[in-house]
Backbone as a printed PyTorch tensor [residue, N CA C, xyz], in Angstrom:
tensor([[[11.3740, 13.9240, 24.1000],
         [12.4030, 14.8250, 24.5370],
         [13.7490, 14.2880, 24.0560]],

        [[14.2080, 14.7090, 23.5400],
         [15.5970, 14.6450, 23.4320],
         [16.7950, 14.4490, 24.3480]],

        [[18.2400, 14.2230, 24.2160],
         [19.1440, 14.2610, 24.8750],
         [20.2660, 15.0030, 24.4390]],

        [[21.2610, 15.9380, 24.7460],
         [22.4300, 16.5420, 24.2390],
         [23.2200, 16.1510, 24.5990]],

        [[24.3350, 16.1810, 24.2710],
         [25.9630, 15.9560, 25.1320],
         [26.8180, 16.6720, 24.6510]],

        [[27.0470, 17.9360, 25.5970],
         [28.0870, 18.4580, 25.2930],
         [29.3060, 18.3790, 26.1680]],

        [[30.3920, 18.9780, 25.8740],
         [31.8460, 18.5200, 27.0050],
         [32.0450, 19.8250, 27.2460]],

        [[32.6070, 20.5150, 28.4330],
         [32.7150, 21.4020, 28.6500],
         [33.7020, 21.2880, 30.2140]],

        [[34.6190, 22.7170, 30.2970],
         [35.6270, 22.0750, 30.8100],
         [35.2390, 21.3880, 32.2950]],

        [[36.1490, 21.0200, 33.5730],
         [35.7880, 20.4240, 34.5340],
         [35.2090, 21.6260, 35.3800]],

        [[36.0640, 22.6000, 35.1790],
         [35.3490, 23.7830, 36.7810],
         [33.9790, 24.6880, 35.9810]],

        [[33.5950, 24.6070, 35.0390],
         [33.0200, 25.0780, 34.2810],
         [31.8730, 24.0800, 34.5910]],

        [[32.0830, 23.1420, 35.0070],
         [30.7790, 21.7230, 35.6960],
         [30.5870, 22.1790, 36.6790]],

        [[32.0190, 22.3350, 37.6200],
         [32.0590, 22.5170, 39.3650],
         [30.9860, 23.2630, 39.3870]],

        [[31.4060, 24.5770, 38.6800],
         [30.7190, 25.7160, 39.2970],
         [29.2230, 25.9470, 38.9280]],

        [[28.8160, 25.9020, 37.7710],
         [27.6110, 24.8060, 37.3220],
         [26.9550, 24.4860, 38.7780]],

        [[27.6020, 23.0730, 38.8160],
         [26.7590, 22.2250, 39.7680],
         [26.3170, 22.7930, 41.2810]],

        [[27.4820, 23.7390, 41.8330],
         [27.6750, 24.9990, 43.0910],
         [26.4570, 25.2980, 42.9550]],

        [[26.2180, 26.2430, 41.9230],
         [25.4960, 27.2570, 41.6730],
         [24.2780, 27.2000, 41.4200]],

        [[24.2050, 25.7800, 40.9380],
         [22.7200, 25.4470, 41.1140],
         [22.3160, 23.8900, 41.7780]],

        [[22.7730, 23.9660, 42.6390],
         [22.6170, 22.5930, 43.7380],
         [21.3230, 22.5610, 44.0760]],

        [[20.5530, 20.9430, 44.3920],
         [19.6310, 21.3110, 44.5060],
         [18.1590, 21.6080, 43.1520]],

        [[18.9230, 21.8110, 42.3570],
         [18.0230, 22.2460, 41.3120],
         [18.1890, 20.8680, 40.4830]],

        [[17.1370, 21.2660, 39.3650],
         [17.1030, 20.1580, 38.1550],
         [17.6430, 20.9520, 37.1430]],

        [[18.7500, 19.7200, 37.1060],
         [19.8670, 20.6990, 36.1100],
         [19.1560, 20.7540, 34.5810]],

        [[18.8550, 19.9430, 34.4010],
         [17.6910, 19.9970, 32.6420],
         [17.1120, 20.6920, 32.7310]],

        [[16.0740, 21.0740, 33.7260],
         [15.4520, 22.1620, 33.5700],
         [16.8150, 23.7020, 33.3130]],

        [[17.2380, 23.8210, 34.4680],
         [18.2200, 25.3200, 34.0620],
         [18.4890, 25.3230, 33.2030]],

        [[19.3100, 23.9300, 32.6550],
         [20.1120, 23.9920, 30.8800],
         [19.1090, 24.0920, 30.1150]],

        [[17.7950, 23.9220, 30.2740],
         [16.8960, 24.8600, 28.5760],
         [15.9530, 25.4730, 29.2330]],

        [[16.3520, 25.8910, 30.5760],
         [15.8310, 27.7940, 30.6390],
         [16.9060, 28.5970, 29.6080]],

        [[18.2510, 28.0930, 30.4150],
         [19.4420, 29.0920, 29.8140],
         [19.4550, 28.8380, 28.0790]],

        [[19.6950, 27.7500, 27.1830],
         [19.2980, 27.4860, 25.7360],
         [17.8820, 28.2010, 25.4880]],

        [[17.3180, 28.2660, 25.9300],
         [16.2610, 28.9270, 25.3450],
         [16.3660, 30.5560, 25.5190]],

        [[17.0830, 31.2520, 26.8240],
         [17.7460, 32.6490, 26.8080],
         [18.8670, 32.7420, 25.6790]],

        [[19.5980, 32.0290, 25.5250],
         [20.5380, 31.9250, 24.5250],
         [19.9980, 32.2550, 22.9400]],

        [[19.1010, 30.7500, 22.9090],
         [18.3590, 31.0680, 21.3670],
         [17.6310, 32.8730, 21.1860]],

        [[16.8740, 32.9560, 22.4770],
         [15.8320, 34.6870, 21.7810],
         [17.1680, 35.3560, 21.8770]],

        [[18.7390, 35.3850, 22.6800],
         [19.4120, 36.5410, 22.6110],
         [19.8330, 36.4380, 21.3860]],

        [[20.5000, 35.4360, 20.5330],
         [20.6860, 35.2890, 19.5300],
         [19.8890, 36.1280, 18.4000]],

        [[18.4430, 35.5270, 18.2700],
         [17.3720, 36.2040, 17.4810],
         [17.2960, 37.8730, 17.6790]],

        [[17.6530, 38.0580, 19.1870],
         [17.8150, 39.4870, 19.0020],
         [18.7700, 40.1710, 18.5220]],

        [[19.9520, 39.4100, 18.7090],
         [21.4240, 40.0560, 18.4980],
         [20.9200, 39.9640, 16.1410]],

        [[19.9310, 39.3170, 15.5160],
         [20.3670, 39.3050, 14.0690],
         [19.0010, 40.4680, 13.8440]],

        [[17.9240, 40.4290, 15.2690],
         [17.3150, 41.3070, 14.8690],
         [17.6130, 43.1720, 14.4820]],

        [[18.6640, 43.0040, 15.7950],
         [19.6110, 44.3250, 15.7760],
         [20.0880, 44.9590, 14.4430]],

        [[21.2920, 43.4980, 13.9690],
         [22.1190, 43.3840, 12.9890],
         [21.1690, 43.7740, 11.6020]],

        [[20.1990, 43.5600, 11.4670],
         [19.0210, 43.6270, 10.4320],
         [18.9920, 45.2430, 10.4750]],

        [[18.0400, 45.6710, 11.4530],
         [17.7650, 47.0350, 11.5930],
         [18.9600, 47.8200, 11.0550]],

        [[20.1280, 47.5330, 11.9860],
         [21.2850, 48.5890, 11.4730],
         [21.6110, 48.4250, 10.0610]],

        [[21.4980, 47.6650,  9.6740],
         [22.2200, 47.4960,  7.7960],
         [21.0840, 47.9690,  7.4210]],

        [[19.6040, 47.9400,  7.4600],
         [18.6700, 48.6850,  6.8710],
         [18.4120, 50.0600,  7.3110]],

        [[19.4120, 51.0590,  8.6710],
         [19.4730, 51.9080,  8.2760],
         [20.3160, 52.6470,  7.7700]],

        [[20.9630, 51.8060,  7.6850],
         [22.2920, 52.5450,  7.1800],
         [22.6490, 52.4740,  5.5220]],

        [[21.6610, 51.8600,  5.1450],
         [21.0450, 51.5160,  4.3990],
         [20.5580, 52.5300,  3.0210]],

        [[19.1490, 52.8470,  4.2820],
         [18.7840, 54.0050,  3.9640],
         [19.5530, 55.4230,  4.2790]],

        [[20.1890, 55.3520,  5.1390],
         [20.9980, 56.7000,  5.0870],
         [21.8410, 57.3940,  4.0040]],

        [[22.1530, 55.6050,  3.6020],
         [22.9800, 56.0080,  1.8120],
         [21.9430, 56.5140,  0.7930]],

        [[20.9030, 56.7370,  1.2700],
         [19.9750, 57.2150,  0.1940],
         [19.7690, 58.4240,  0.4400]],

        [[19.6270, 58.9390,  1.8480],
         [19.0070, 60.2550,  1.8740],
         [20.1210, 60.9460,  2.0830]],

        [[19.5320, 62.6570,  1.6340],
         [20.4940, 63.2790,  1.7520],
         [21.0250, 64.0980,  3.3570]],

        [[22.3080, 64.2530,  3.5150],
         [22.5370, 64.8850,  5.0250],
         [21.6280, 65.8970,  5.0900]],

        [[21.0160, 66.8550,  6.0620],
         [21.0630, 67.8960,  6.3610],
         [21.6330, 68.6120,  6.6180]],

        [[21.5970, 69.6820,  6.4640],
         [22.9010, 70.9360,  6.5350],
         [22.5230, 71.4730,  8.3570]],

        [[23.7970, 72.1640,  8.1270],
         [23.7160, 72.3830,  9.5870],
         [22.1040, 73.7790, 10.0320]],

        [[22.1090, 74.0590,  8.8180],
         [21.0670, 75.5040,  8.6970],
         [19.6380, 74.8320,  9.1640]],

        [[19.6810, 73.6060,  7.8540],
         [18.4380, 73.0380,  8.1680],
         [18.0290, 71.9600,  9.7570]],

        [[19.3480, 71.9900, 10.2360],
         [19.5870, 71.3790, 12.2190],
         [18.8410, 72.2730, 12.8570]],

        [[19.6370, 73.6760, 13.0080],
         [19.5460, 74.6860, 13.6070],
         [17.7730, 75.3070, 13.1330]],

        [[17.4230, 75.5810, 12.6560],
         [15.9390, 75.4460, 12.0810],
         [14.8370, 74.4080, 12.4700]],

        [[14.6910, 73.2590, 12.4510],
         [14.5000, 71.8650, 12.9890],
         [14.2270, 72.5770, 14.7690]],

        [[15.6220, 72.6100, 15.2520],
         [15.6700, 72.6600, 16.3710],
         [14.8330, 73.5730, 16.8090]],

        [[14.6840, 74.7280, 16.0160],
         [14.1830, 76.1460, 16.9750],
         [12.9360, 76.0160, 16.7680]],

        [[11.9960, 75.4170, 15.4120],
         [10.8180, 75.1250, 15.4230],
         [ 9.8260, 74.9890, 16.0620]],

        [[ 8.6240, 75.7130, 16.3890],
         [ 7.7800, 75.2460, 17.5380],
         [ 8.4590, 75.9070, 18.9420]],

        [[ 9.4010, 76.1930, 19.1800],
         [10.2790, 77.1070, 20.5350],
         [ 9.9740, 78.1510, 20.6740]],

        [[ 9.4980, 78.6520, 22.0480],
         [ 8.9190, 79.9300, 22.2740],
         [ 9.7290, 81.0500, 22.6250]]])
């Protein structure tokens, strides 16, 4: 296992330590690093998707409003 050291300010400890009194603080600090790391992975998984559709949007062509309105009524009784 490893060790980290990071500095971080004093009430930013306080409240830290408040908030989870009682607890094993190593454990919380890589529950929370490890929520951190997948939000991360999600936040480039996002970032991925959107540039690949937008992507593709530069490829296809708009639809007209005729072909919306058509679309829409399709299949409607």
């Amino acid at each position: 296992m490893a060790t980290v050291n990071f500095s971080v300010p004093d009430d930013v400890k306080q409240a830290f330590s408040k908030a989870f009194e009682g607890e094993n603080k190593s454990g919380v600090l890589t529950r929370l690093m490890r929520q951190a790391i997948e939000e991360r992975k999600r936040e480039r998984r996002r970032a991925a998707a959107i540039d690949a559709l937008l992507k593709l949007r530069g490829r296809v062509r708009p639809a007209t409003g005729q072909e919306v309105r058509k679309a829409r009524q399709t299949g409607r009784p």
